[in-house]
N, C-alpha and C positions, 0 to 999 in steps of 0.2 A: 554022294553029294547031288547027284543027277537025278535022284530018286525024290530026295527033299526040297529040290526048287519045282520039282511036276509038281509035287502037295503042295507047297503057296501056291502057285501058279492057279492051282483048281480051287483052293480057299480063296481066294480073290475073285475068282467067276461066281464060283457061290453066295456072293456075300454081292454082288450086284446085281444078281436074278431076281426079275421083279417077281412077283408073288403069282404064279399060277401063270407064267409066260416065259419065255426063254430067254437066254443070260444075255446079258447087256453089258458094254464095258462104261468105265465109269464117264467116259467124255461125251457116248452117245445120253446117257443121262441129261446132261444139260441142254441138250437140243429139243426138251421136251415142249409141246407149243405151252405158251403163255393163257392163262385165262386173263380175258378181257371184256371190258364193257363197251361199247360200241354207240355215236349217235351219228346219224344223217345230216350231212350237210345240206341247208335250205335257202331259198332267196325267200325272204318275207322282209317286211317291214318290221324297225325293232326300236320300239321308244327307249328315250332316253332318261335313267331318274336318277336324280341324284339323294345323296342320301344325307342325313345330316338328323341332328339332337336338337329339343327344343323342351319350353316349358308350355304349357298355358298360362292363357294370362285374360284374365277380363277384359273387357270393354272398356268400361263402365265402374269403378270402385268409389261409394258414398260414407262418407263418415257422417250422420246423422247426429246435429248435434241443436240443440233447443235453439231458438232466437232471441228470446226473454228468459227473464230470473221468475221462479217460480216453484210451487213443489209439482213432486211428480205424482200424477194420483194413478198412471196406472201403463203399461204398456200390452197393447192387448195383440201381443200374435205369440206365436209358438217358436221358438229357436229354432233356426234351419227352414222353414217354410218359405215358401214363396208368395212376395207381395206382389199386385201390380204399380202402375204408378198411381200416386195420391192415396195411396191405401192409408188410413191413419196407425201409426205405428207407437204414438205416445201422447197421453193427457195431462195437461199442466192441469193445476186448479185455475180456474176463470174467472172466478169472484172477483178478486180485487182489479181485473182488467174491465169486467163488466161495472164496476163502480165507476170506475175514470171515463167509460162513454157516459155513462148516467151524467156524471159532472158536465160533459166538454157539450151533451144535449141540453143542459139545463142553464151554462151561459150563452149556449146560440141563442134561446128560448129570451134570453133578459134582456142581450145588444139588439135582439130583433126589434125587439119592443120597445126599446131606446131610439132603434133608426125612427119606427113609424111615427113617434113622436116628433121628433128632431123632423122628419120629411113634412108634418101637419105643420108646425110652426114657421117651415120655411116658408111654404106655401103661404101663411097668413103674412108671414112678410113683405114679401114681396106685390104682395094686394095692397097695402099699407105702403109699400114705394110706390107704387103707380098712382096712387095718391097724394103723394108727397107727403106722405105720413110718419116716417120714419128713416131714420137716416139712413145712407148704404153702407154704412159701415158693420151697421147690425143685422142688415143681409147677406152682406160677405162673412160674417161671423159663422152665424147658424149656417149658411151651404159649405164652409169648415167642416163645422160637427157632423152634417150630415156624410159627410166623406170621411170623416175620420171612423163615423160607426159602420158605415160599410165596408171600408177594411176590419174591424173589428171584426163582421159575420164570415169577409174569410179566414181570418185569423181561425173561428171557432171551426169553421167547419171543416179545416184540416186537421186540426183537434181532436173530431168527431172522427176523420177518417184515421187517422192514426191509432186511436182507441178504438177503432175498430181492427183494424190488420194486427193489432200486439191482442185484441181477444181470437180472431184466426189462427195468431200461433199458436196461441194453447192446444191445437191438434197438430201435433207433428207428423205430415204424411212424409211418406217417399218419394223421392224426386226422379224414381226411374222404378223399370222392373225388374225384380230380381230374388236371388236366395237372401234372406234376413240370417246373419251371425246369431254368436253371443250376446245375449245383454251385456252390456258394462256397467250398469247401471240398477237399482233396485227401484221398487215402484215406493213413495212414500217421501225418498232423500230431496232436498231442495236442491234443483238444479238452477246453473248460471250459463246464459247464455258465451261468456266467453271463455271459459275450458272445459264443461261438459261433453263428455260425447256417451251417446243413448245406445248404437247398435250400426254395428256397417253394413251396407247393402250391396251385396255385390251381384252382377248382371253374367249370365251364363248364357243368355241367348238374345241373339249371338254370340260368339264366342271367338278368343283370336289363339293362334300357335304364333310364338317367337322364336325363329331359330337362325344358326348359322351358317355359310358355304362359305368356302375357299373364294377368294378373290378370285382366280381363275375360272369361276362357274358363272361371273358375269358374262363375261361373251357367249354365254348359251343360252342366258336368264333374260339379258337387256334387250334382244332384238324382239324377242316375243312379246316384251313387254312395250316397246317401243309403237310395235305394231298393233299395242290393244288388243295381243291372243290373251284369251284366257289359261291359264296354267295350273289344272288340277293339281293338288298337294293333299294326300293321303297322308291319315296318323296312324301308328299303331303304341301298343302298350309297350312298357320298360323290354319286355324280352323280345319286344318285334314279332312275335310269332300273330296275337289275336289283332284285327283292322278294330279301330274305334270310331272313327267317321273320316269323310272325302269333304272337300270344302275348294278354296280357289286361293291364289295368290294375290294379296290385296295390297304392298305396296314393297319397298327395297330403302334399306336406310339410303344417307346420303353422303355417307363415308364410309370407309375399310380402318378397321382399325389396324393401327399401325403393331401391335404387340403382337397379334396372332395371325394375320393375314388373313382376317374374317371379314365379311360384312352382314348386317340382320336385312330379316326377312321376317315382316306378318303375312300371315294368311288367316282367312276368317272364314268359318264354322255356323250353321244354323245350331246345330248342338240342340234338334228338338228333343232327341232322346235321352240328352244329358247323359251323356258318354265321356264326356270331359268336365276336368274339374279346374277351377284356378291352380295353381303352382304348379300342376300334376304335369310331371317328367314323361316323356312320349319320343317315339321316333319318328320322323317325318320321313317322305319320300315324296316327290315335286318331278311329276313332269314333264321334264323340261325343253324335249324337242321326240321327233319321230322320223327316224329315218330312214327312205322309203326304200325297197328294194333293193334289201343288203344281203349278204351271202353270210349267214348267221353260224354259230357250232357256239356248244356248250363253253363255257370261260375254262372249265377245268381241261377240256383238252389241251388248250394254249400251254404246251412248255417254254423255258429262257434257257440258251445255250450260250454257247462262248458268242454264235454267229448270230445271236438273233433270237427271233421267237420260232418256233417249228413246232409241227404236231403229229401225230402216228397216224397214218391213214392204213385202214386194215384194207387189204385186198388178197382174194384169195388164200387165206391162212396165212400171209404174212403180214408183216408190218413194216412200212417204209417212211424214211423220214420226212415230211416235207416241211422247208423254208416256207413260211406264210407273212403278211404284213397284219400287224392290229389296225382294225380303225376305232371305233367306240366300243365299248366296253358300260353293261349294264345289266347291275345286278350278278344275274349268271350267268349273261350271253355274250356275246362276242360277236362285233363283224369284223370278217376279211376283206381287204381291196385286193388283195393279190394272192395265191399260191395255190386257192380250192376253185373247186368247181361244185355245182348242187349234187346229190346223189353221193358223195364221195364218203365211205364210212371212217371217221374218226374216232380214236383210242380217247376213252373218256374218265378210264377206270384201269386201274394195274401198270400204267406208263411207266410205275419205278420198275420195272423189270423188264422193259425192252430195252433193246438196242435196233440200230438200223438192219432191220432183213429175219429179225425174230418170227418164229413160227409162232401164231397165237391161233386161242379158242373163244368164238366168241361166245359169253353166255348170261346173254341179257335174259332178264325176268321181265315178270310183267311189272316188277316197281322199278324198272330202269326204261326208263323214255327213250327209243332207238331217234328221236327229233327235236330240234329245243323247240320250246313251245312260250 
């Protein structure tokens, strides 16, 4: 029996002999140091952004739609192109408007000729009273008529101007600049000034983002604004990785809506590159304040314990725990007001396998940042 507990005894040394070193028992095993990643604790200044989902949205959106009844003889741009303003975008036929000045010219042309008559006759009247020639009753007559015909020449020549601005419409320009849609329309169909619409025009530059923040981001958002700072607000694409344009914070609704505890936010884009599109889904980043000479470490070193928030500070091959206070939190950095000091190296990477007083290995690469940045 004494014989067969020496054999386990040495088959259990055996079998915990690391490879090409000497036998180990199995509890020194676990005291093996930890590999770990390591960042530097810093004082720098560390803005503050916050983060939040938004669409685009134009400016500027025109439904382009005729002002008179008329056919349509032609729309001359290309779908999707860009007009400026008053660019002509659609031709009525003009004819029958050019007829109607022709007309409202040709009775100015007859009341004219009726006034200068009626003004000759008065005149010879009134020569003829000074004479006592004629009664005043037939002078107060005719300077009637002559007043009745000169309302008559304004009658016409609103006429004239009216027949003129409905032959104007016949070129439907653009009332702003911007990308031209789909036709809705074909060139040929007889259009009606009150339900046709030709083509919408929608304005991309500038440009606005709509998005939202937590009620809570006002007291970081309203004093800046209050004070007339400008507030950069960066967009990126669906997946947040590529930047699409920087632009500024242009105004804050003027309610929270009560269902989600949101309130909107525009900000506006030059968009000279046309980097954004209307409806186009983006993620925002805003901001929102910078604050100066904070004691910074990576977010991921922050753990939550039963006590609090703590983090691994490596020193000398170990690992010890420290109680630290959060202050702001951005993006992926973190300030402390209380528990670090600058220089102090923090576990950034591998933390599920410590414990308070753990032996670790540090072994940062060149794609691990030993400082947030």
């Amino acid at each position: 029996m004494v014989v067969l507990a020496a054999a386990v005894a040495a088959a259990v040394v055996q079998r915990t002999r690391a490879p090409g070193g000497p036998p180990e028992t199995t509890r020194q095993s676990t005291n093996l140091p930890v590999a770990v990643r390591v960042a530097t604790v810093v004082r720098q200044d560390l803005p503050v952004r916050l983060s939040a989902l938004g669409s685009v949205a134009a400016f500027n959106t025109v439904t382009i739609r005729p002002r008179i009844d008329g056919q349509l003889l032609q729309l001359p741009f290309q779908e999707g192109q860009f007009v400026s303003k008053e660019d002509v975008v659609a031709q009525i036929d003009p004819r029958p408007f050019e007829v109607l000045l022709e007309e409202a010219e040709g009775q100015l042309a007859k009341d004219q000729a009726q006034l200068n008559q009626a003004q000759t006759e008065l005149t010879r009247y009134q020569l003829l009273l000074s004479e006592d020639s004629i009664a005043r009753t037939n002078v107060d007559t005719q300077a009637a008529t002559v007043k009745q015909l000169e309302g008559a020449l304004k009658v016409d020549g609103a006429a004239i101007d009216a027949a003129k601005l409905n032959l104007s419409f016949t070129h439907v320009t653009s009332p702003i600049a911007g990308r031209v849609g789909l036709r809705q329309i074909d060139a040929g169909n007889l259009v009606s000034a009150s339900n046709t619409a030709l083509v919408v025009v929608t304005q991309i530059e500038p440009i606005a983002v709509v998005f939202t923040l937590p009620e809570d981001a006002l007291r970081i958002v309203l004093p800046r604004i209050r004070s007339r700072a400008s507030l950069p607000v960066d967009v990126f694409d669906r997946s947040g990785s590529m930047h699409l344009a920087s632009g500024m914070l242009l105004a804050v609704d003027n309610q929270i809506d009560q269902t989600t505890g949101t309130v909107r936010l525009k900000a506006t884009f030059d968009n000279r590159d046309r980097a954004l599109f209307p409806s186009q889904f983006v993620n925002v980043q805003i901001l929102a304040d910078v604050r100066r000479s904070q004691i910074v470490i990576p977010a991921a070193a922050v753990q939550q314990g039963p006590e609090g928030a703590f983090v691994y500070a490596a020193h000398d091959g170990q690992a010890t725990v420290r109680p630290v206070t959060v202050g702001a939190v951005s993006g992926d950095l973190a300030s402390i007001t209380q528990g670090l000091e600058p220089g102090t190296s923090v576990v950034v990477d591998g933390t599920d396998r410590l414990r308070d007083g753990s032996a670790v290995q540090i072994q940062n690469d060149a794609s691990s940042p030993r400082t947030p940045s």
